[in-house]
N, C-alpha and C positions, 0 to 999 in steps of 0.2 A: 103562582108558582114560586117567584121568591121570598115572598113574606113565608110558605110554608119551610121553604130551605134553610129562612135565615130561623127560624124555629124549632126547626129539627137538628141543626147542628150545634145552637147553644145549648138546647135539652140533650144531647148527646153529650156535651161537655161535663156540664152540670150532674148528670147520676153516674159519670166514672168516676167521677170526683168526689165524688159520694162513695160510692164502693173503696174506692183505696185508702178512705180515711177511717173505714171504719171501725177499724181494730186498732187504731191512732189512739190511745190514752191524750184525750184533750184538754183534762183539767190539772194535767201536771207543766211544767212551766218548759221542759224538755218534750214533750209531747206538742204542746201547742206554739209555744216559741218557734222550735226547730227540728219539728217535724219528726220528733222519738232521735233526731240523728241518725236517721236511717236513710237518707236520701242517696242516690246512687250517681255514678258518670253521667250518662244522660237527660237522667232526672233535673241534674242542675245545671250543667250546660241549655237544656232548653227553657229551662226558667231564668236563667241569666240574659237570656235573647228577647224573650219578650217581653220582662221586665224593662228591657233598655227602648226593643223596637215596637216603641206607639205613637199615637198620631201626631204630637210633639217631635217624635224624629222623622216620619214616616213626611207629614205634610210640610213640617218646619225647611226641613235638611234641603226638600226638591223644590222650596220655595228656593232656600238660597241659590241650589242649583240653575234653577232658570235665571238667576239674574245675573250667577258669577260663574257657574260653570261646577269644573271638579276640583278645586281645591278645599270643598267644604268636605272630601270625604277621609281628609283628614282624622275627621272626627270617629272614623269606620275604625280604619286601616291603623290608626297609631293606638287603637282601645287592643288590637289583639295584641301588642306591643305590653300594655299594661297589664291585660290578663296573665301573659306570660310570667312577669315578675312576682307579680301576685303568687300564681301560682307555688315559683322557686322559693320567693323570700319570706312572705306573710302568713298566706297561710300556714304550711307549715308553724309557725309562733300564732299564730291564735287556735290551732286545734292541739297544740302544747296546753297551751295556758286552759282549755277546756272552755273559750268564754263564751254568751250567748250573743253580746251585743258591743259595739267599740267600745261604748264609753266604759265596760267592766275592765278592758284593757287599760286603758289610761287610768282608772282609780286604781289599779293594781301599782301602775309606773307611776305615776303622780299624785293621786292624792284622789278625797274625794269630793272636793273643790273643783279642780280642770275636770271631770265626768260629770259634774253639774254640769259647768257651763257647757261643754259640749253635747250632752245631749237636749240641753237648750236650743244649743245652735242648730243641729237637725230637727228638732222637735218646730222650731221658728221654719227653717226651708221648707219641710213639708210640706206646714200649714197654708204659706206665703206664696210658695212659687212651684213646688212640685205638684203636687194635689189639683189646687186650680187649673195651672196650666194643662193637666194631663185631661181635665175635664171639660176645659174651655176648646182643645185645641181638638179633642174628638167627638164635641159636639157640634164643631164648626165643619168638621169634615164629613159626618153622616149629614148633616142639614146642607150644605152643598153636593154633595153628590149624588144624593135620591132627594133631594129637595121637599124635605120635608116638612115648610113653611107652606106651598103650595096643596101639599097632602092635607095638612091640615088647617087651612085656610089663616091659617097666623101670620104676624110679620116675622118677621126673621130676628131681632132681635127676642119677642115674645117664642120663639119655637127654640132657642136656643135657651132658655131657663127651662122648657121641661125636657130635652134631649138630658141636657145637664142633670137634672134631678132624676132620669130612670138611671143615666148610669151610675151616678153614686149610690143611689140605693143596692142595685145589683153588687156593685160591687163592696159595698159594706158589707153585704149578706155573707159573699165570700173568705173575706178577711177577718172579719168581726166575728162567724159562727163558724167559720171553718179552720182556722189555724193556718200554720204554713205550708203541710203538708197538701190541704186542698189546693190552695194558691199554686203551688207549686208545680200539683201533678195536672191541675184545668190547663195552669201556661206553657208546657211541655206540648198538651194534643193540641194547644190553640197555632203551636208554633210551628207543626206542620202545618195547617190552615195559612197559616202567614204565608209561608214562606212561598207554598203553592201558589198562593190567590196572590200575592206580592208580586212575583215575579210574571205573572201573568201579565198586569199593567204593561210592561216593557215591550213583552213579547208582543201585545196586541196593536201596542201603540209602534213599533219597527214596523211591522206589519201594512198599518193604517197607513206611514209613509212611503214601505216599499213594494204597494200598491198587491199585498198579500204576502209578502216575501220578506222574512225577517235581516237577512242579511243583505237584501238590497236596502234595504231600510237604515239597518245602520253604518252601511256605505253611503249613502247618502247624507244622513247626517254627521258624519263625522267628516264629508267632504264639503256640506256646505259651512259645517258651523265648527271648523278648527280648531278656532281660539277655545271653545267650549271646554276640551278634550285635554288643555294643558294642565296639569296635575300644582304644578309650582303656581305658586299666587304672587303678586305682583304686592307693592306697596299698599294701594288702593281696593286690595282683594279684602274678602270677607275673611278668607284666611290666609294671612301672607305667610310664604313662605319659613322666615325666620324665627315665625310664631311657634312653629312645630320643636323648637328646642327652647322654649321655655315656654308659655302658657298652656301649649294645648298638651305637655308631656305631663301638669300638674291636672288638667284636666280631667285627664285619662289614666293616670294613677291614685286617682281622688276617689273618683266614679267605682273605679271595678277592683279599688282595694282595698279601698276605707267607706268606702258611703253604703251605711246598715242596709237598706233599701236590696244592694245588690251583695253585699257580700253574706246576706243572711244567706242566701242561698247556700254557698259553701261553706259556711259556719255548722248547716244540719247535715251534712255528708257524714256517712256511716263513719270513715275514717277517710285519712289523708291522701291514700291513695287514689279514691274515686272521687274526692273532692279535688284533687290537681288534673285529673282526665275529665269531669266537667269544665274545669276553664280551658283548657287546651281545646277539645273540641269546639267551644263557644269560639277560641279564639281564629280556630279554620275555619266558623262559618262566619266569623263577623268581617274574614275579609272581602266577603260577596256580599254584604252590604250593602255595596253603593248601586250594585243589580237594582236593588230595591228601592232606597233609599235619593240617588241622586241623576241616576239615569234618567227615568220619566219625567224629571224636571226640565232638562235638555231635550227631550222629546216635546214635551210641550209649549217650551222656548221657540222649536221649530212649528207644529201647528198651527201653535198660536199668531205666530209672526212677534213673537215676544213682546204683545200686545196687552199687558192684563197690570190690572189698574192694582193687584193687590198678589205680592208673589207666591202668598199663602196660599192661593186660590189657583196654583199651577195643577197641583196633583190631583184635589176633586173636578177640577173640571177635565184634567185628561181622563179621569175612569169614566166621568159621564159619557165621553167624547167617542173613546175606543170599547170600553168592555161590553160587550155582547150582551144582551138583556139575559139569556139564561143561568149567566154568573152571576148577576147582581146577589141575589138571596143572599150565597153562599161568602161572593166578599165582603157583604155586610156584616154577616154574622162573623168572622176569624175578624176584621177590622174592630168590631166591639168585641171581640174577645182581647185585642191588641190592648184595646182602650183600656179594659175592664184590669189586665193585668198589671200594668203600670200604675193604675189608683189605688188598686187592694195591695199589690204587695209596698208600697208607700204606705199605706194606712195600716198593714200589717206590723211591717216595722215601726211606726209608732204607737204602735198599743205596746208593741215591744219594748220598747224604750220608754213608757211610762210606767207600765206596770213594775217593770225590774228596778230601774232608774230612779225613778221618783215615790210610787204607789210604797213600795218592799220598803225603801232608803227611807224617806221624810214623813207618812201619812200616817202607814200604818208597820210599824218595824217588827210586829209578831204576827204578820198575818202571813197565813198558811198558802198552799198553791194553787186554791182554787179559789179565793178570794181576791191573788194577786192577777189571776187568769180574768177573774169579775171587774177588776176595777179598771183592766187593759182594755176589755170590751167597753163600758161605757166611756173612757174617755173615747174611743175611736168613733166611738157613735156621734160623741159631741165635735170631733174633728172633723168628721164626714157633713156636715150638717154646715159646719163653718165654710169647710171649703167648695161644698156646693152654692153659698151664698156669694161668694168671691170671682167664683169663676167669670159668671158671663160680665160683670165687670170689666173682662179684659180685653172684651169688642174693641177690634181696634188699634191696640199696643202697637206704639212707633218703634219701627223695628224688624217686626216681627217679630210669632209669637218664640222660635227657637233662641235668638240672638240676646230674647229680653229674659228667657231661664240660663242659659249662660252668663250670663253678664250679671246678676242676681246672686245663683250659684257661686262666683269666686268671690264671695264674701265671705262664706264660713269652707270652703273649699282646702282653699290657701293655707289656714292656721291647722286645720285638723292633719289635712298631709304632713307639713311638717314636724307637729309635736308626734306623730303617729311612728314618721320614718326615725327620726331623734333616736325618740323613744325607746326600737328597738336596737340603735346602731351606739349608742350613747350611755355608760352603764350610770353616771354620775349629774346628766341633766336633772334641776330640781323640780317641781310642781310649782311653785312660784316661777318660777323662769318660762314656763308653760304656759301659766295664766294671764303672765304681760303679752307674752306673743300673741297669745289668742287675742287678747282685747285688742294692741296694737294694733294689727293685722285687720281685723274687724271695719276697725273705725277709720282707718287710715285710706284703705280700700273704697267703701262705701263716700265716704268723704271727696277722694280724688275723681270716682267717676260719676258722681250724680251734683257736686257741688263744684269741683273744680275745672273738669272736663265742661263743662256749657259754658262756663264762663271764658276758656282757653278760644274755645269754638267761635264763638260772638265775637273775639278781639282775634278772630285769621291766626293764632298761635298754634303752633304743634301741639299733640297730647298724642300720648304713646295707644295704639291697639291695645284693648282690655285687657287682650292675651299677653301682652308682655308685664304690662301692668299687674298682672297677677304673679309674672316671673319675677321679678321688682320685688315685690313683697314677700313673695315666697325666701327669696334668700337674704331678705333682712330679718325675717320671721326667727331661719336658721341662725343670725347671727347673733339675734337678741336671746334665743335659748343656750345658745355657749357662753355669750359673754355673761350673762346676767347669772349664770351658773358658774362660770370662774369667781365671780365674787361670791356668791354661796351656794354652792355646792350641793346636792343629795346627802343625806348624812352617813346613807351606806350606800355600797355596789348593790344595782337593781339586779336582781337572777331573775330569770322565770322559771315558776315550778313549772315542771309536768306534771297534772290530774290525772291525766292516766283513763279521760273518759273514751277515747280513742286511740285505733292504733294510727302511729305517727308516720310507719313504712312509708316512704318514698315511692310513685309509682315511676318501675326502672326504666319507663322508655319515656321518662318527662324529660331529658338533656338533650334527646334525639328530636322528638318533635317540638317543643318548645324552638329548637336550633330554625327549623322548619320554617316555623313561621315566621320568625325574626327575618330568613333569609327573601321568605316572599312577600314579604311587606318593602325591603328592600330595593328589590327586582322591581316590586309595581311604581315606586318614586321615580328608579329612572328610564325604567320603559315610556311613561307618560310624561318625563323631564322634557 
């Protein structure tokens, strides 16, 4: 019964998704890029959600959970903070400027030097740390949860290379032959799957503790396990406190307003109006996140007797633990639909970013739309192929697997926020003054937490949390694109045209609810203070 469910619901996915692309012009570069730009409110609010919420947040987040509690949901609660701004200040300027991908932005503002290296830099994360980990981390979570080493009488390292290899194939299939529009409208219905079968966990797991009764359950746990519940993180937390005004603010405005992966989404919004009520929406529902996200981890802190040798391993074992056999099919299937959509739309945007970026710019500079659509697709095939070899390599990762794409990520994070916000706030920063920052930042970064931070470590010396470490650079990043531009300068004032491929209307109730969510993000800091 669940293997039929989990099959009837991913083939349910699968020919809707089909159906609404059909009339999708796919070999034009607006068509298959971004989706004809006809994406609507909902459409990309629910594709911004599951693009973000896969097994990497889902297993990662509730691992931290069970070891530290709620300060890791930071990482929820200050993202609808980011979507907000996004909303007011960016978008807005990139469906001005008409562009399909960052890096066209910054070769407009700097040059087409800084749009090299930057979509290197993403083109590098992808391959490196997003892709693998989304692959490693949701094939670690279907192989522990329905145990599928046992099914198939493999070891578990051996069952975790073909887990890995169905999903990247599926989801090549998706991203490679379907464009964004598929992506987009499959992670939309997977997202109601989610969020149903997600919250489920919780509910089942209160339950299991308040011996059928969800609200004695989480009186219970919230009376035996207090310290859990306190929101403010301590020095020694995964996320301290302090960290939320500078690391994890560039985090979250990195993520949901410069990083192609997610902002493609609102990039193919018919106009600006529906693409700022997509992130608004995303941004009311990303407050209940931690529903999902970090609760069950504290649920299984208490089960467990916070006993468990590896904290990754909080969340598949509480679904094995609590969820009713007649669910299983069906949270298998929306769980690899989680998986599926955070690989493909990753590998989407980098077919995106090669074809326009690199294929159009350096290989071949007269080739037509359906050629540039050809050579997107093969390279994605060759990156799908890379990062399914990488993944189960990451058996293991000291850390865990969330802390170690963090920590990864504020590598090329850092430079691109800043040259990005600059950029738009800045009429005379130059592209050389860009390109120092970027390198700087780059190597400065990578340098201090993988060569200097161990060696701090082994001689008992302080070294700052990543997350400030990132704040750190972020504002020398800023300093070295004004000063290094006080000495030379832009040689004109930067304007942006408007293209005029969309209309740019303001949607009139974004001051209202935007206001909203700023204020209940607010609320939930010091109700939980």
């Amino acid at each position: 019964m669940g293997i039929i469910s989990f099959v009837a619901f991913t083939l349910l996915v699968a020919v809707i998704s089909y159906l609404a692309t059909r009339k999708t012009d796919e070999t034009s570069s607006d068509g298959y890029f971004l989706g004809g730009r006809s994406l609507t409110g909902p459409v990309i609010a629910g594709s911004l959600l599951l693009t973000n919420l896969s097994t990497e947040q889902i297993v990662g987040l509730n691992g931290v959970s069970f070891a530290d509690g709620l300060p890791v949901i930071a990482y929820e609660v200050v993202a609808a903070i980011a979507m907000v701004f996004t909303a007011f200040v960016l978008l807005p300027r990139y469906l001005k400027g008409g562009i399909a991908t960052i890096p066209q932005f910054l070769e407009k503002r700097y040059g087409k030097a800084t749009k090299t290296i930057v979509s290197m830099l993403f083109l590098l994360g992808y391959a490196i740390s997003m892709l693998p980990t989304v692959l490693y981390s949701g094939a670690l979570a279907i192989n522990t949860m329905f145990d599928i080493p046992e099914a198939l009488n493999m070891t578990a390292e051996g069952t975790l290379w073909v887990t890995v290899l169905a999903i990247g194939i599926i989801g090549s299939i998706y991203a490679i032959f379907g464009g964004l529009k598929a992506v987009a409208v499959s992670d939309s219905i997977n997202a109601v799957g989610l969020i149903i079968g997600g919250s489920l966990i919780p509910i089942f797991g209160l339950m299991y503790i308040g011996d059928g009764n969800v609200l004695d359950g989480l009186d219970i746990l919230t009376t035996e396990l207090p310290e859990k519940f306190v929101i403010i993180g301590d020095a020694t937390s995964a996320v301290p406190f302090w960290t939320l005004f500078t690391g994890m603010i560039i985090v979250n405005f990195y993520y949901w307003g410069t990083n192609q992966a997610i902002i493609q989404r609102a990039l193919g919004a018919k106009n600006l109006k529906e693409g700022q009520k997509g992130l608004i929406i995303a941004a009311f529902l990303k407050i209940l996140g931690p529903i999902i996200v970090a609760l069950p981890g504290i649920i299984a802190f208490y089960i467990f007797n916070g006993d468990l040798a590896n904290a990754d391993e909080a969340y598949p074992m509480l679904v094995r633990k609590v969820l009713p056999t007649a669910f299983i099919g069906f949270f298998a299937a929306v769980l690899f639909g989680a998986i599926l959509s955070s690989f493909n739309s990753a590998l989407n945007s980098s077919v995106t970013l090669f074809g326009l970026d690199f294929y159009k710019e350096y290989i071949n500079k007269e080739a037509n739309e359906r050629q540039v659509v050809k050579a997107g697709k093969t390279f994605g095939f060759v990156l799908a192929l890379f990062s399914m070899g990488i993944a189960p390599l990451l058996y293991g990762v000291e850390g865990g697997i969330f802390t170690y794409l963090q920590e990864l990520n504020g590598s090329y994070s850092v430079p691109i926020l800043a040259i990005i916000i600059v950029g738009y706030f800045s009429k005379r920063v130059s592209g050389k003054a860009a390109n120092i920052a970027i390198i700087f930042s780059v190597v400065t970064y990578l340098v201090s937490l993988y060569v200097i931070k161990p060696i701090f470590v082994e001689k008992g010396i302080f070294f700052p949390h990543f997350l400030h470490l990132m704040g750190i650079i972020f504002a020398l990043a800023v300093l070295i694109l004004y000063g290094a531009s006080r000495i030379k300068p832009r040689e004109s004032d930067f304007e942006l045209e408007y293209t005029k491929q969309v209309d740019i209307t303001p949607w009139k109730y974004l001051k209202v609810a935007g206001s909203c969510v700023i204020l209940i993000v607010v609320s939930l800091y010091i109700y939980l203070s």
